[in-house]
C-alpha positions in Angstrom: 74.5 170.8 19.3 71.5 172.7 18.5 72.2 171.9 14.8 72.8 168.4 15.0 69.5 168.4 17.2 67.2 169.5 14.1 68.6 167.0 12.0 68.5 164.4 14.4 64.5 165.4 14.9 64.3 165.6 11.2 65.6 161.8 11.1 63.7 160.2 13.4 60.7 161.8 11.8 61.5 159.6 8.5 62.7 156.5 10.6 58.9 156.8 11.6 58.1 155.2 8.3 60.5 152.3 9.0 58.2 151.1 11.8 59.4 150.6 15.6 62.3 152.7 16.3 65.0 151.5 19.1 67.2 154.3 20.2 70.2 154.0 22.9 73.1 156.3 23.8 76.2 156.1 25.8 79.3 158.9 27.1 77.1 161.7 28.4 74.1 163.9 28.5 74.3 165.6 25.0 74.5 161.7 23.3 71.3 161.4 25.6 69.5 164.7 24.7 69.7 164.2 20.9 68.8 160.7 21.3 65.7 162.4 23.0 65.2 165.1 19.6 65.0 162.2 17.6 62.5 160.2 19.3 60.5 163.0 19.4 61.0 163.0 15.4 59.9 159.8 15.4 56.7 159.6 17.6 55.0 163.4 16.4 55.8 161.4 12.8 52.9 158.9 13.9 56.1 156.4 15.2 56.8 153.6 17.8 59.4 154.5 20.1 61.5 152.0 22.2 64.4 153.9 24.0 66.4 151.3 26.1 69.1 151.6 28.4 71.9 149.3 26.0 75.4 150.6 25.9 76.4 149.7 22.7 75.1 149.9 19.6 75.0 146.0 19.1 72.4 145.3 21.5 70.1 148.1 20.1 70.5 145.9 16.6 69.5 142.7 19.1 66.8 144.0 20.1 65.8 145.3 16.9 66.1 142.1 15.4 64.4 140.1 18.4 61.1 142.0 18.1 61.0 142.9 14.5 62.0 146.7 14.5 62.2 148.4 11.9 65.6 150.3 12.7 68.1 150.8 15.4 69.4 154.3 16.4 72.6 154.9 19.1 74.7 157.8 20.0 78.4 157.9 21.5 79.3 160.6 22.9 83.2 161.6 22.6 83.9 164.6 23.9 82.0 167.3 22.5 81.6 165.4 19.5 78.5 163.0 19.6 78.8 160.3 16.4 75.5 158.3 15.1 74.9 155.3 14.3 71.4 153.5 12.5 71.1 149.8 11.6 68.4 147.6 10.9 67.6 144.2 12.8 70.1 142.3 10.8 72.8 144.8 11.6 72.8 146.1 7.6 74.0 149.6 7.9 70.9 151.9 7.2 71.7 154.8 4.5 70.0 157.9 5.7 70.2 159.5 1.9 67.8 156.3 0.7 64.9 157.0 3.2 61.3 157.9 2.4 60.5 161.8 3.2 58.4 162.2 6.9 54.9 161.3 6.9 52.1 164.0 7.9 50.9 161.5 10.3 47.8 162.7 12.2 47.8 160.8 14.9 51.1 161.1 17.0 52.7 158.0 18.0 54.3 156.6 21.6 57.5 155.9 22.9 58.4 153.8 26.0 61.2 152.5 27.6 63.1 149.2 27.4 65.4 148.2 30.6 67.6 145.8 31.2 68.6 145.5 27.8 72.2 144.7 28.1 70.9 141.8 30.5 68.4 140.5 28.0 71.2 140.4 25.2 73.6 138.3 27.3 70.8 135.5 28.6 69.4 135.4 24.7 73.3 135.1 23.3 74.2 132.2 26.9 70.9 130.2 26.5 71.8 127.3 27.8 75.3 127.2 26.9 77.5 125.4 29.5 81.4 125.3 29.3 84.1 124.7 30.5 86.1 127.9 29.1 88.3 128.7 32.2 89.9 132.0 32.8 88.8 134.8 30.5 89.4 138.8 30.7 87.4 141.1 28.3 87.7 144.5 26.9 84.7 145.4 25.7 80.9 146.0 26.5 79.5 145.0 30.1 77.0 142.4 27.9 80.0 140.1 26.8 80.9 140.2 30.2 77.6 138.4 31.6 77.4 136.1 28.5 80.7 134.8 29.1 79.7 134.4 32.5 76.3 132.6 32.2 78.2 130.2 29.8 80.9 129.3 32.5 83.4 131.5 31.9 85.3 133.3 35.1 85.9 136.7 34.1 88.9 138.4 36.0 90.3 141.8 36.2 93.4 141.3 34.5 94.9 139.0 31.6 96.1 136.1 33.4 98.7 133.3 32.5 96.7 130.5 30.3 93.5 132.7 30.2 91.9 133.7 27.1 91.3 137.1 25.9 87.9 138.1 24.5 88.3 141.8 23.0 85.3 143.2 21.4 85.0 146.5 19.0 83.2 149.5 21.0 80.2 148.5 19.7 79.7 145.1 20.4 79.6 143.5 16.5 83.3 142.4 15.9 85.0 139.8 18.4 88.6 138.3 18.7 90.1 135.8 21.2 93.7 135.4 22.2 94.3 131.8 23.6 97.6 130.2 24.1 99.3 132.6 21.5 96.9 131.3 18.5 94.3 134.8 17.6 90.8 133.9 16.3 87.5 136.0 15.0 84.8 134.1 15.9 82.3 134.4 13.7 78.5 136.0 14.6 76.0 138.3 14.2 77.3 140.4 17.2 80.3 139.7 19.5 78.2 137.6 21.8 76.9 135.4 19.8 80.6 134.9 18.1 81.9 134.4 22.0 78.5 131.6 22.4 79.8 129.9 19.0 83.4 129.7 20.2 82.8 128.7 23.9 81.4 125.8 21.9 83.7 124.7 19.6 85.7 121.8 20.2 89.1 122.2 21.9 92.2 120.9 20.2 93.9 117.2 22.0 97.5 116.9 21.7 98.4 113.7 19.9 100.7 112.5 22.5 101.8 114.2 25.7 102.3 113.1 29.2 99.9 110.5 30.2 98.9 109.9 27.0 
């Protein structure tokens, strides 16, 4: 751990150069230490720190894109093994081999903290969405949770007959549904903007059934 400490600290010092650095972590205390060493990189590199309570990496690229960061940084801890992830705002995979080398910055800069960012993520993704979705379970991050709900959706505990299944990667990007046997992948930037895309897309109307 001390190791990957130093080279976190070392990357956050040439994130610095990037501009505003958002940096989340999830699955214990040593994800949340190094995500620590590396804003300390970052602000004795003359950086802007925004650590925020997300728990995925998704909403870190949200709120990176939403404010104009210059990079997103979140940690998963598995384990004993704690594995890193660094995008920018448009969720473009950040190679840490291109990066410019740490500034000798003079003047240290700040960090603060960002809460209620899972929250934030969902009511951006909703808006003003309104549908009538039905029954919906999820696997995946507590956001696509409250976005489905703030849309309409109600969200139970289990998969239930006729519902639809929203599954999400870990991470929040990558979103499929199961309804009525048919599997889809919404498109968006992140899961819950795919799930507000596909809560609004029109619903197919049998030709002719009863009634009809």
């Amino acid at each position: 751990m001390l190791r990957q400490g130093r080279e976190l600290f070392e990357l956050g010092a040439r994130l610095a150069r990037l501009g505003t650095l958002a940096i989340g972590s999830a699955g214990g205390e040593e994800a949340r230490l190094l995500a620590r060493a590396a804003g300390c990189g970052a602000a004795l590199a003359g950086g802007e720190v925004r650590f925020h309570d997300g728990t995925c990496a998704a909403c870190g690229v949200w709120l990176a894109g939403y404010y104009g960061f210059g990079a997103a940084l979140f940690l998963r801890q598995e384990g004993e093994a704690v594995g890193v992830s660094l995008h920018d705002g448009t969720g473009a995979v950040i190679d840490t081999g291109s990066l410019p080398a740490a500034g000798g910055a003079g003047t240290p800069g700040s960090w603060d903290l960002l809460t209620g960012a899972d929250c934030a993520w969902a009511a951006h993704r909703a808006g003003d969405r309104a549908v009538r979705g039905g029954v919906a379970f999820v696997n995946g991050p507590a956001a696509l949770t409250m976005a489905l709900e703030r849309m309409g959706w109600t969200v139970t505990r289990r998969p239930l007959p006729g519902g639809t299944v929203f599954t999400s990667d870990r991470e929040g990007f990558a979103l499929t549904v199961e309804r009525g046997g048919a599997v889809s992948h919404p498109a968006g930037a992140d899961a819950l903007e795919a799930a507000a895309g596909y809560g609004e897309e029109p619903r197919a109307i049998p030709a002719f059934g009863p009634g009809i």
